[in-house]
TIDOTOR-832040 format. One line per field, with one value per residue (C-alpha): x, y, z; residue in one letter; residue number from 1. Coordinates in steps of 0.1 Angstrom, whole numbers. Example, Ala and Ser with C-alpha at 12.3 -4.5 7.8 and 13.67 -1.06 7.14 Angstrom:
2
u = 123,137
v = -45,-11
w = 78,71
residuo = A,S
num = 1,2
END
This chain:
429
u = 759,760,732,737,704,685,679,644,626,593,586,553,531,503,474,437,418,406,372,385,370,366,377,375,399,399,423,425,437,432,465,477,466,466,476,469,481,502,540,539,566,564,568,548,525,537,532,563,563,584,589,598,583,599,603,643,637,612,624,588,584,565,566,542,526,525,500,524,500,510,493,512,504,520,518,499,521,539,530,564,585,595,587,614,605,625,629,659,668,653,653,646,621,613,575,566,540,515,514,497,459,444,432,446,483,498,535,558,594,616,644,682,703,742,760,796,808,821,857,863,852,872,862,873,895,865,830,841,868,834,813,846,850,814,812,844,832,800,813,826,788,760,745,775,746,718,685,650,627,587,578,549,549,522,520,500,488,473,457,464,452,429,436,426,449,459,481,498,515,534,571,596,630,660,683,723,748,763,795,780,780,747,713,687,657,619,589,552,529,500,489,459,446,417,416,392,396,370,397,423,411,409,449,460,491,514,544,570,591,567,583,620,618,618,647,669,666,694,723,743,739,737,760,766,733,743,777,794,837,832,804,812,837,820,798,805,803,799,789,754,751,752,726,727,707,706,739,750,770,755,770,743,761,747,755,751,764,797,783,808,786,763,747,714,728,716,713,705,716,740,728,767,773,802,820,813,812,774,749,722,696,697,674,677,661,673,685,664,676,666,629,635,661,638,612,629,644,610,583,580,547,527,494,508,489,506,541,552,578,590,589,608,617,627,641,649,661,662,686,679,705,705,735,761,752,728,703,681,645,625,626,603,601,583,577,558,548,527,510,504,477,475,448,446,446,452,475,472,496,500,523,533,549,554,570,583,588,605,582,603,629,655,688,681,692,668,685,676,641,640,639,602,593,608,593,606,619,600,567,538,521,486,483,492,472,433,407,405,402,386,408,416,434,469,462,493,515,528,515,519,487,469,461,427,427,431,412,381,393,396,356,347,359,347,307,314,323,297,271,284,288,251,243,264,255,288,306,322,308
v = -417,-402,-420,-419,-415,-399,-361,-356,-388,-399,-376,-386,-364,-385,-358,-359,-358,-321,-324,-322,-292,-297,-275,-278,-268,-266,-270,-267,-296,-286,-281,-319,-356,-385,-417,-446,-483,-510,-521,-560,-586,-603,-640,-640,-609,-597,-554,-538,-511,-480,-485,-456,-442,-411,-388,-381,-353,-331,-345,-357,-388,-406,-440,-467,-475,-505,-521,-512,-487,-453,-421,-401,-363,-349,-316,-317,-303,-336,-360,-377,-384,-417,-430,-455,-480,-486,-511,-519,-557,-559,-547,-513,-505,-474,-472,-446,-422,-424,-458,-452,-452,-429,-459,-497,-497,-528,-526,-555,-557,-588,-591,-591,-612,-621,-642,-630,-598,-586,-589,-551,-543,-545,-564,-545,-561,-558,-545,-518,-507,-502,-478,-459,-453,-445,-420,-402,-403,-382,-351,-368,-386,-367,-326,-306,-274,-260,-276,-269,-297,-304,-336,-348,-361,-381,-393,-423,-438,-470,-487,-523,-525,-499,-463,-434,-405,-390,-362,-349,-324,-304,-293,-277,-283,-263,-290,-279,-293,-331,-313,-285,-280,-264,-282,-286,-260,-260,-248,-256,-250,-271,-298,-316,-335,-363,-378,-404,-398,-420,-451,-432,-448,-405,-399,-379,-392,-366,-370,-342,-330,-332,-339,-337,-371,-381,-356,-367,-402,-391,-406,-392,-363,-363,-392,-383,-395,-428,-433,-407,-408,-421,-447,-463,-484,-498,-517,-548,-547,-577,-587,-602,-609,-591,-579,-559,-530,-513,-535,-518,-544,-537,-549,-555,-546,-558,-541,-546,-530,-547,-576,-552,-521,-509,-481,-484,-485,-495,-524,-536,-532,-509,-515,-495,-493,-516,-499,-457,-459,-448,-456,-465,-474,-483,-498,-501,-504,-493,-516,-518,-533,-512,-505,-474,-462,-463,-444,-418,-412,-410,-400,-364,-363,-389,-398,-405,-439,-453,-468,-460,-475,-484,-521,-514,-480,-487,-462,-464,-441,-447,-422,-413,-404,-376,-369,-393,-374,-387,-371,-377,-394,-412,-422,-434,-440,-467,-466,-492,-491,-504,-483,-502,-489,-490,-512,-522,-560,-556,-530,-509,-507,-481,-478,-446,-441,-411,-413,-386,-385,-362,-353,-325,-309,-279,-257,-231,-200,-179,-190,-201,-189,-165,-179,-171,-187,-223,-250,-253,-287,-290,-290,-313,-313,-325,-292,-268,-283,-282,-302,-331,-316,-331,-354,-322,-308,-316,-299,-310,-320,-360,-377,-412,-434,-443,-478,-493,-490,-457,-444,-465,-449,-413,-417,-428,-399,-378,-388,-381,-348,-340,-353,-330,-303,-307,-307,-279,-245,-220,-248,-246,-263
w = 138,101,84,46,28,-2,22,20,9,21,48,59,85,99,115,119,86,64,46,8,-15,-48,-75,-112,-136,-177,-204,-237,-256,-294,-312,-307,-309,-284,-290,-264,-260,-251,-248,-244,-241,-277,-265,-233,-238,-206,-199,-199,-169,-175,-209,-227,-256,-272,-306,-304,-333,-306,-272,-268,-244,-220,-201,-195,-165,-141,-165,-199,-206,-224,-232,-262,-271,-302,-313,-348,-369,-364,-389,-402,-369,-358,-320,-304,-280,-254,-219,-203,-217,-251,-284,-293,-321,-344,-357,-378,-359,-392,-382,-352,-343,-317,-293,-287,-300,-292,-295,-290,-281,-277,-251,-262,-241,-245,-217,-230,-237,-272,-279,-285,-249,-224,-194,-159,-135,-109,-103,-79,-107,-131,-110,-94,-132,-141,-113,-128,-158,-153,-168,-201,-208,-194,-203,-196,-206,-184,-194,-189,-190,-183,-161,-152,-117,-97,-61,-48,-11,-9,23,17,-21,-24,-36,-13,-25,-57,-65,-102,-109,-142,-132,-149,-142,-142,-147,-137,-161,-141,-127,-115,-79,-77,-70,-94,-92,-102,-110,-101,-135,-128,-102,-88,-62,-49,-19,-3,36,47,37,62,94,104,93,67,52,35,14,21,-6,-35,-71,-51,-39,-77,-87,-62,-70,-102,-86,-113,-102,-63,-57,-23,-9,-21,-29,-15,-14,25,19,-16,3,25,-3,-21,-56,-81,-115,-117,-156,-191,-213,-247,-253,-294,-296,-265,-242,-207,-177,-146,-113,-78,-50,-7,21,37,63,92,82,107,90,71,35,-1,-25,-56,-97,-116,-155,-171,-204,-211,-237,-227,-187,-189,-159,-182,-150,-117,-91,-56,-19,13,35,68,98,128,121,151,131,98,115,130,90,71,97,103,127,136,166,201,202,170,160,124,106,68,59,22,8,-32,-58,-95,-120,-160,-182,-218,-245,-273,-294,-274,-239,-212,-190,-164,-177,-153,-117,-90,-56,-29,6,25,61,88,118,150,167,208,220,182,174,137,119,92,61,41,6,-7,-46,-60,-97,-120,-163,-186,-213,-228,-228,-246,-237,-209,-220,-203,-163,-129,-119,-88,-58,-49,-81,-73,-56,-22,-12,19,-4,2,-33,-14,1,-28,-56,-62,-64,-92,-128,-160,-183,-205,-175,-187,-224,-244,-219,-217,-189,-174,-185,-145,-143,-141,-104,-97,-127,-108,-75,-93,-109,-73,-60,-83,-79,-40,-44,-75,-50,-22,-44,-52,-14,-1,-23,-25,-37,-74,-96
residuo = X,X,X,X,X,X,X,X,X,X,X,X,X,X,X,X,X,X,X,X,X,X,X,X,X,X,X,X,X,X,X,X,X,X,X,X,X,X,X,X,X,X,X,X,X,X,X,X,X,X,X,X,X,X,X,X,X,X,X,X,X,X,X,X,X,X,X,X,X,X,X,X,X,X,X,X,X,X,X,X,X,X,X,X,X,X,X,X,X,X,X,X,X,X,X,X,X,X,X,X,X,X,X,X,X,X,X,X,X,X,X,X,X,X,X,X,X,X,X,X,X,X,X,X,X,X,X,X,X,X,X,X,X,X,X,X,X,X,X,X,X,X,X,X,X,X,X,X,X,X,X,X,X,X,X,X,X,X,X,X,X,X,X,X,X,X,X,X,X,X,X,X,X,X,X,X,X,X,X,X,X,X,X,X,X,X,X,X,X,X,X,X,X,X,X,X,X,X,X,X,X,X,X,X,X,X,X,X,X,X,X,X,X,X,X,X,X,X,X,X,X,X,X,X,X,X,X,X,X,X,X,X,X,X,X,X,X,X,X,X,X,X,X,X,X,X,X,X,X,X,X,X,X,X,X,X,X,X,X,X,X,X,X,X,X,X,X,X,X,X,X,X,X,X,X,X,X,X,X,X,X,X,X,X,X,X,X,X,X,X,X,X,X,X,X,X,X,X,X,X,X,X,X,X,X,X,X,X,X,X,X,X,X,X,X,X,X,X,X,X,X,X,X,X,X,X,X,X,X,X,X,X,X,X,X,X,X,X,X,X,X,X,X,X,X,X,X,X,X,X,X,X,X,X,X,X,X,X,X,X,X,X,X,X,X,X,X,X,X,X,X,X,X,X,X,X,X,X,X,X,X,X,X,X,X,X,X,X,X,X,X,X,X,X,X,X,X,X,X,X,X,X,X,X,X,X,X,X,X,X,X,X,X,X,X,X,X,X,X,X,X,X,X,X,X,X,X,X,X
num = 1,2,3,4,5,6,7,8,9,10,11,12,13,14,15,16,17,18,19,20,21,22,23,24,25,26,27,28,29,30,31,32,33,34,35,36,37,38,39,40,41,42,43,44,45,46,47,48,49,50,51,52,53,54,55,56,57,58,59,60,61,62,63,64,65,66,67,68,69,70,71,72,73,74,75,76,77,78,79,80,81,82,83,84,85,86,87,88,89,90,91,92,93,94,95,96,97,98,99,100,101,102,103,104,105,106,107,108,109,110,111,112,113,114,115,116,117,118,119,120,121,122,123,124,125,126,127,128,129,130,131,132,133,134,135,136,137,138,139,140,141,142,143,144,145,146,147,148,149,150,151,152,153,154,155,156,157,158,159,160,161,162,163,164,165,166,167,168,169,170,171,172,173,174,175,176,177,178,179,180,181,182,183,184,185,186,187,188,189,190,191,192,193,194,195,196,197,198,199,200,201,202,203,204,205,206,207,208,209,210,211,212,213,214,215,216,217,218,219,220,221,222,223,224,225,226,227,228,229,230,231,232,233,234,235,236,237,238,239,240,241,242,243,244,245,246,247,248,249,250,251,252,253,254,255,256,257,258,259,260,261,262,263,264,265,266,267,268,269,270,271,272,273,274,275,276,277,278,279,280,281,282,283,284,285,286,287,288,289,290,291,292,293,294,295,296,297,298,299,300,301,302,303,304,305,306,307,308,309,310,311,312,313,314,315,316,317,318,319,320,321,322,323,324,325,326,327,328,329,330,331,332,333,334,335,336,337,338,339,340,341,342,343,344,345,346,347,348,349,350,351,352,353,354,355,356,357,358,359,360,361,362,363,364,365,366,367,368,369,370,371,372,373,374,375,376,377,378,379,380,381,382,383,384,385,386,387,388,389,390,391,392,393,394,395,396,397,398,399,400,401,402,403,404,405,406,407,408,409,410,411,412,413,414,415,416,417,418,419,420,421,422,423,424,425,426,427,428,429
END
């Protein structure tokens, strides 16, 4: 049976636990300034998670966390750009950057709602009409030019609630124009790791694929991992509700595989530009009804005396616009799980996110990297980068703001290994 899935997603090994070595690294982070805060919901104060924060005139960004928080380096030489804040449902605003201040920006958008749709767009006969369209339309509305971009990327395991492994990493991405044929490449320029073992219960949990399981999650791009010409059919598309965006009509599309469908398939939200045909953002979650099935999809190794298997496995993917085309911006990716444990009685659950942003990007004119330069897509990040670095590891490049949690999870970590470094000469300092 032909099982239609994202191809490399969330390949977890489970194996007995490696002591962690610690290695520092430096970075120089004069040349720019940082500015830190907030994007809040301006009627209830809510956080905003994934909003976007981003100097068109540079093609500078970064996106908030799952707290609203946001970390913003600008080179210094830039002094009179404007930054637009953006979340999918609400008004967009433009502040000035000299209105900034280096800590405890608080930045507050409102939503933008419309229940009817303007009288200059016309309304498709159906849903399925809309995203049959959309897909077709790829060419006409997204980079039709090679592009090289810098992401930062991060990777995250919980055990329950608690944090017990870290990884970030700096990619560049060689991104192929929409209608190309040929797959998306990149590079590896910096990455880091800290990990807590002791939380494991002995198993190392691994996420195969790296960075890739966020790339692939632009299903603009690779459309056939989701809705491929023999699978789109066998979903039913409707129309949920509208919402307006910058004065952009925005149609919200649910989607679910067909009740006669036996195949583990998708659902979830199409957010299309009304007017232009543009997949503006999409979220979505596989649908898991044979948990055996599941498991045999995402679990590359595992102990002999435990059964793994997903209990949700959840994707979404934001595009940004420049200039009337769209590209790929942000996208992340969840996978929960349990591991029963023979002659356990209680069972341990695990989830796994990994999560990926744009921070820059220009033309490539320079090509495709050789291929012993790229970053193969069986990589598992955890075992090519180095030990957890200082905060000026990163320099100037855009990264997403941690939360609270795992920042307390990372200083834990860190006094561990400073104390075993202290207690075991040979080790670097």
């Amino acid at each position: 049976m032909k099982i239609l899935r994202l191809p490399i997603l969330l390949g977890i090994c489970l194996s007995m636990a490696l002591p962690l070595l610690s290695q520092e690294a430096q970075g120089d982070e004069a040349g720019f300034r940082q500015y830190r805060g907030q994007v809040l919901d301006a009627e209830t104060n809510d956080p905003l998670v994934f909003a976007t924060l981003t100097l068109d005139q540079y093609n500078i960004s970064t996106v908030t966390n799952s707290e609203g928080g946001f970390l913003l380096k600008v080179p210094e030489s830039v002094t009179d750009a404007m930054v637009e804040i953006s979340f999918l449902g609400y008004k967009s605003r433009q502040v000035p950057l000299l209105q900034f201040s280096p800590e405890d920006n608080e930045l507050l958008l409102e939503v933008s709602v419309t229940s009817l749709p303007e009288v200059d767009v016309v309304v498709p006969r159906d849903a399925t009409t809309l995203v049959k369209e959309t897909l077709r339309k790829v060419g006409d509305n997204y980079f039709n030019n090679p592009t090289k971009m810098t992401a930062f990327y991060r990777e995250t395991i919980r055990k329950r609630r608690r944090n017990v492994s870290l990884s970030e990493a700096v990619v560049t991405i060689y991104k192929t124009p929409y209608m190309s044929p040929r797959q998306d490449a990149m590079e590896l320029y910096k990455a880091r790791k800290s990990t807590d073992y002791d939380k494991l219960d002995t198993v190392a949990l691994k996420l195969q694929g790296g960075p890739f399981n966020a790339l692939f999650v632009d299903i603009m791009k690779y459309p056939e991992y989701i809705f491929s010409e023999d699978y789109i059919d066998d979903y039913n598309f409707y129309f949920e509700r509208n919402t307006r965006i910058d004065d952009r009509l925005i149609f919200v599309i649910g989607f679910e595989q067909k009740k006669d469908v036996a195949e583990p398939l998708y659902r979830g939200r199409l957010f299309i530009d009304g007017e232009k045909k543009v997949l503006t953002s999409a979220i979505f979650s596989l649908n898991i009804t044979d948990q055996d099935m599941a498991s045999r999809m995402f679990v590359r190794r595992k102990p002999a005396n435990a059964r793994v298997y997903p209990t949700e496995v959840a994707y979404r993917v934001d595009y940004r616009e420049k200039d009337g085309r769209w590209y790929y911006g942000y996208s992340n990716a969840l996978l929960e799980f349990k591991i029963d444990w023979d002659r356990k009685l209680f069972n341990s659950v695990f989830s796994l996110s990994c999560e990926m942003a744009v921070t820059d990007w220009e033309l490539n004119e320079a090509g495709m990297p050789r291929n012993r330069e790229r970053v193969k897509t069986s990589i598992i990040l955890s075992d090519e980068a180095l030990g957890f670095a200082d905060p000026g590891f990163w320099g100037e490049y855009n990264i997403i703001e941690p939360d609270k949690s795992i920042e307390s999870a990372i200083r834990k970590i860190q006094r561990q290994l400073r104390r075993e470094d202290r207690n075991s000469p040979g080790k670097l300092p």
